[in-house]
N, C-alpha and C positions, 0 to 999 in steps of 0.2 A: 533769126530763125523764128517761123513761125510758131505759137505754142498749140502741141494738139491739144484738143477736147479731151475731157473724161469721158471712157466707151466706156460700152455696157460689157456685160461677160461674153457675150459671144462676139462682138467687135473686137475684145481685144485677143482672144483666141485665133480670130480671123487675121488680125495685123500680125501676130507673132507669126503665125503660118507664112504666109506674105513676105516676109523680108528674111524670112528664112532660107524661102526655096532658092535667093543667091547667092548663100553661104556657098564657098568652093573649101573645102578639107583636103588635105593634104592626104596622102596613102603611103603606107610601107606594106613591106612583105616580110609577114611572120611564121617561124615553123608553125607547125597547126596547133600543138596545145598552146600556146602563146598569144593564137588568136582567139581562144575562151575570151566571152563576152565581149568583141572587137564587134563592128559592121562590116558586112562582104563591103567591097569598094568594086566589086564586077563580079556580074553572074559566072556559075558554075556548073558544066555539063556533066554527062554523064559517060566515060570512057568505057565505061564497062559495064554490061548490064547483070542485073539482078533478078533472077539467077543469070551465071554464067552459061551455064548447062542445064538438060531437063534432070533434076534430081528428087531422091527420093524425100517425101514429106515423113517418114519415120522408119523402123528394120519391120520388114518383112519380105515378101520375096515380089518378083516383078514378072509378069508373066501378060499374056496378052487377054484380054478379055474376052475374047468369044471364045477362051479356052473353058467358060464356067463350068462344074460340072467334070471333070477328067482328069485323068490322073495325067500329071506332069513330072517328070524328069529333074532331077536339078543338077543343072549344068555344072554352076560355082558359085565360089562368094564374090562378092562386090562392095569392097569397102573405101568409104571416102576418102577421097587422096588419090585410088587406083588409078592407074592412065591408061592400062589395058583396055581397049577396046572392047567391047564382049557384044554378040550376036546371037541373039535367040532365033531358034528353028522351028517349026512344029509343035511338040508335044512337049519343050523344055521351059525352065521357069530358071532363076537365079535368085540365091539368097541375096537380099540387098540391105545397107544400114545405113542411116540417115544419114544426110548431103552427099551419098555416092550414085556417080552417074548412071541414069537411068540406059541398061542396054538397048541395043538397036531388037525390034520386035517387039519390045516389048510395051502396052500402052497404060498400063497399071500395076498398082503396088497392093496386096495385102499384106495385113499384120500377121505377124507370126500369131496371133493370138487366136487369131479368124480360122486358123487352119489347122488342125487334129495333128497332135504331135510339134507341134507350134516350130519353137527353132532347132528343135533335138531332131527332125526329120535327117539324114542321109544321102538319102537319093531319091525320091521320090515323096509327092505330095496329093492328096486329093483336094481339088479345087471347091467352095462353096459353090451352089447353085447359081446364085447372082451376084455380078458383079458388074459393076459402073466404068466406062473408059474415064481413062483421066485421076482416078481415084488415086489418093497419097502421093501425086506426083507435082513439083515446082515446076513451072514450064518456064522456061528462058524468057528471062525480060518482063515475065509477069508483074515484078514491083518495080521498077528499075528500067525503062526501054532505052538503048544505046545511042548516046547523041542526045537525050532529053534534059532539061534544065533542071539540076536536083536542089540548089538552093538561090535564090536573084541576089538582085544587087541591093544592099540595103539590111541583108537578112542578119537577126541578131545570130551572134554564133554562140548557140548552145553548147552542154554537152552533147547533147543529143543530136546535133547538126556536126559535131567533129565527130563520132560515130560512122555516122551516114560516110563522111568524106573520107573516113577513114577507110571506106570499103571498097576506095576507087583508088587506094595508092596514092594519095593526094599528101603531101609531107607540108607545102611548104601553101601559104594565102595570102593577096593582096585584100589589105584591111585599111576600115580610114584610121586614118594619125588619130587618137585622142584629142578632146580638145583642150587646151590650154587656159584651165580657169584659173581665177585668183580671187582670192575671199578679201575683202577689208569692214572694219566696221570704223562706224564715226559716231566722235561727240567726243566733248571733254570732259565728261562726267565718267567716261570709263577707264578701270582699270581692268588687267590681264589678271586672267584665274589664276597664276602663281605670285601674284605683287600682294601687297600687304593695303589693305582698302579702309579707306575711314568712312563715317556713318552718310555721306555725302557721296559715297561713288557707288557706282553700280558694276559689279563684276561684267567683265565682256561675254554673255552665255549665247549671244546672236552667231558669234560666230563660229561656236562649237556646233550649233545647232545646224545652220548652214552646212559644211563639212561633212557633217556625219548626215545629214540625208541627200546630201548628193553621192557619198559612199555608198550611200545602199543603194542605189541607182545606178553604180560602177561607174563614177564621177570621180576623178580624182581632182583634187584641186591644191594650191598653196595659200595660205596663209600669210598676209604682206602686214599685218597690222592694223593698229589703230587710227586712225586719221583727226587728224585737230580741224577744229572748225575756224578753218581760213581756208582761202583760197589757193594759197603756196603748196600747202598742203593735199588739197583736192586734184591739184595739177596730177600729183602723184599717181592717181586713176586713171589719167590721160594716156602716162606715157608709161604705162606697165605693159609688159611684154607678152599679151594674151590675148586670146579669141574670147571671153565671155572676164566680165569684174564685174565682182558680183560687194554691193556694199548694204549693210542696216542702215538704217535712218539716211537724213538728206533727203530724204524726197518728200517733204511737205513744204507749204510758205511760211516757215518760219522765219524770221529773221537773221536764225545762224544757221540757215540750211544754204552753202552756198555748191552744190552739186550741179543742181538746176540751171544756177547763172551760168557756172564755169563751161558747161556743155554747151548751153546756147552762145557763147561768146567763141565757141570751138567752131561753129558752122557744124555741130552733131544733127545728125536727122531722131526727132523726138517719134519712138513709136507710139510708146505710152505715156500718156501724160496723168494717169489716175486712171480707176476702173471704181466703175460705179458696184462695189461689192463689197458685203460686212462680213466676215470684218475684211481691212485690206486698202481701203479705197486709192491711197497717196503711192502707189507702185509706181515708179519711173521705168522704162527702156527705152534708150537711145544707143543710134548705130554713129559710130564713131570711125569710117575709112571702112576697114574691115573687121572695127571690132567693136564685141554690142556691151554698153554699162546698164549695168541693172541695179536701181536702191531698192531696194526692199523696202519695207515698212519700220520702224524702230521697234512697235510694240511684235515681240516674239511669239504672240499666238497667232498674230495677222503675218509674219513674214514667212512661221513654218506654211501653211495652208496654202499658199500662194505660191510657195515655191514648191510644194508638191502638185497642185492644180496645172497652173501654169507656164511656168519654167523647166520645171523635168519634162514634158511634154516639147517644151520649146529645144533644149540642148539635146534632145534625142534627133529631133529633125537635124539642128545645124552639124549633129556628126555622123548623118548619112543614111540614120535607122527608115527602114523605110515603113516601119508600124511606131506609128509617134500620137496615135488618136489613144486616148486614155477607153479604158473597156469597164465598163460600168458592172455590178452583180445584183441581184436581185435579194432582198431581204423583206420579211416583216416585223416593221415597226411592233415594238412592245410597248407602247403608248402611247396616248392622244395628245398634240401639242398644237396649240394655239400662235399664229406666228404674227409678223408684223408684215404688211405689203413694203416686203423690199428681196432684192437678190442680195442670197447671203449659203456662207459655207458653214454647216456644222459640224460640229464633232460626233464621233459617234464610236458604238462599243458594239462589235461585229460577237456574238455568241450564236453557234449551231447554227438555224437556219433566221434568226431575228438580229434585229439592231434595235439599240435603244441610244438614245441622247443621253451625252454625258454632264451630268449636272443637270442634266433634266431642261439644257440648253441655256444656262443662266453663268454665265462668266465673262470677260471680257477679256478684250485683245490683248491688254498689258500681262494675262495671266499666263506661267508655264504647266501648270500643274494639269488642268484639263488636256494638254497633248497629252501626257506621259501615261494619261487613262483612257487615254483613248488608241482606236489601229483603225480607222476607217471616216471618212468623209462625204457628208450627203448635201446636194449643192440643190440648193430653192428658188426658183422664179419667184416675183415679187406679185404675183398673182394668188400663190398657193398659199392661202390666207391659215389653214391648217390640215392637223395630219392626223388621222383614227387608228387608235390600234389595232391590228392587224392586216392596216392596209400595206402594200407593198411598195417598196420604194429603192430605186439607183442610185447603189452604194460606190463608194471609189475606197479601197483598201488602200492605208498608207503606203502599201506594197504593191502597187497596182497592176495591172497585165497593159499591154498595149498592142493596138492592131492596125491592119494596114486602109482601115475602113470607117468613118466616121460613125460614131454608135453615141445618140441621146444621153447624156448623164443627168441632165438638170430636170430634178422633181417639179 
């Protein structure tokens, strides 16, 4: 197998895109609150429009508009639910209350408030001077037109999108299958957070961190262990039962990194071979049949930022999302910072409308504690020599939004 090159940031952004679009996901069909945070797997129309009927936008009475000016009759009431029919004539009006169907005649709604004796009138009303057609009334189809596409294929399903579907009678949605991740980390220097560690080992926290930010992501994944630096061992990556394995460390040339060899001996297709970005650089992904390995970095400040950057972006694509482009916010820097000519990701500390650099952007990749102070990410061209206070700069919240549209993030 060939070995690819180290790309630059948007090379490899580009290749992950790339060999994503022919990811095939599987689909089921779930009751609809089951599919909270699921992907549509196929568009959804619209059976029923919204309104159903022309109804009233609040209570007051419905009466026809070149009636302004005159005293009006009241027929009856008209309350939401009603099925009765009702037909205004000449000089009559109808009490009406909100979401009940607007009578035949009638082309407008006033409020009870508008009109002298408001809703204590009985039988009769006199009409304000002026009055506008159309006024206080929902017209059929207005938000909603019958047959229209109300969510695509792809669409994350919100609360707010089971809502929407909820309005059409919609119980049951084909959604994509999740996908099938597995965490491992490697090295023989690690022990498990519950083991007992002598002054020589280093607790496993790569792959809590792993886990829990593809959680917030609505990533679920399993946990397969620690992996020994051999090759018998490595195999074990191979033949794990998953669409994405995801491992720490092994991806540099080191001498006991044997990840690299065992894939190229595999006939794996290498997407990433390293990305030329601080921290991070030694990122591996290779596609393996139809399933893709990713090492991450060993040092934990370089593998959280990279797998928020560039893999949550990546695993949103291969599970159908069809807004997988990260959506950047606008902040001002509360400092002037001097940088070096390179592409590099920084930490940063998102308050009101400013960001500032955590540590004042002085830590390194082996470090954990700069995350845990930080909620936001600002990603530098190796051009942007430095940064003035109160310039403005494209922020990526740990939390990030994502869209169906490529939008610039790099300063």
């Amino acid at each position: 197998m060939m070995k690819a090159k180290v790309k630059s940031l948007e090379e490899a952004i580009e290749s992950l895109q790339n060999v994503a679009q022919g990811f095939s996901q599987d689909t089921e069909i779930l009751p609809l609150l089951d599919a909270q945070e699921k992907f549509l797997a196929e568009a959804v129309f619209a059976k029923k429009a919204l309104p159903c009927f022309d109804n009233a936008a609040m209570d007051g009475y419905a009466l026809k508009a070149s009636n302004a000016g005159k005293t009006l009759k009241i027929k009856t009431s008209i309350f939401a639910g009603d099925c009765t029919e009702v037909s205004l004539e000449g000089l009559e009006c109808a009490k009406i209350m909100t979401g009940a169907k607007i009578p035949s005649g009638a082309d407008c709604v006033v409020p009870f408030e508008e009109i002298e004796g408001g809703f204590q009138n009985a039988k009769q009303i006199n009409v304000p001077q002026t009055l506008k057609q159309g006024a206080n009334i929902r017209r059929y189809g207005e938000e909603v037109a019958l047959d229209s596409m109300l969510l695509g294929k792809g669409t994350h399903l919100s609360a707010d999108s089971l809502a929407l579907l909820a309005t059409q009678g919609i119980s049951h949605l084909q959604v994509f299958a999740p996908l099938r991740i597995s965490v491992f980390a490697s090295g023989n220097e690690l022990k498990e957070i519950w083991e007992e560690a002598d002054s020589y080992h280093i607790y496993n926290s790569n792959a809590t961190m792993i886990q829990a930010i593809l959680k917030s992501y609505g990533f679920q994944s399993r946990y397969n262990g620690i992996l020994q630096d051999n090759r018998d061992s490595i195999q074990a990556v191979l033949e794990c039962p998953s669409d994405v394995v995801f491992t720490s460390g092994g991806a540099s040339q080191g001498e006991a990194d044997f990840i690299r060899e065992t894939l190229e001996k595999s006939g794996a297709q290498m997407v990433l071979n390293g990305v030329q970005i601080k921290p991070g650089k030694p990122l591996m992904v290779a596609k393996l049949g139809e399933k893709f390995i990713v090492a991450l970095p060993g040092n934990p400040l370089a593998g959280a930022v990279l797998l928020r950057l560039l893999l949550v972006p990546f695993l949103r694509e291969l599970s159908g999302a069809s807004a997988y482009y990260p959506q950047p916010l606008i902040f001002k820097s509360t400092q002037n910072l001097v940088r070096k000519n390179r592409t590099e990701i920084m930490l940063g500390i998102v308050q009101g409308d400013s960001i500032s650099f955590t540590k004042g952007g002085k830590y390194s990749s082996s470090e954990v504690i700069p995350m845990s102070l930080s909620n936001a990410l600002i990603v530098f061209s190796k051009s942007r020599d430095s940064i003035m206070k109160g310039e403005a700069l494209k922020v990526l919240p740990f939390k990030m939004d994502f869209g169906s549209q490529k939008i610039e993030f790099i300063n």
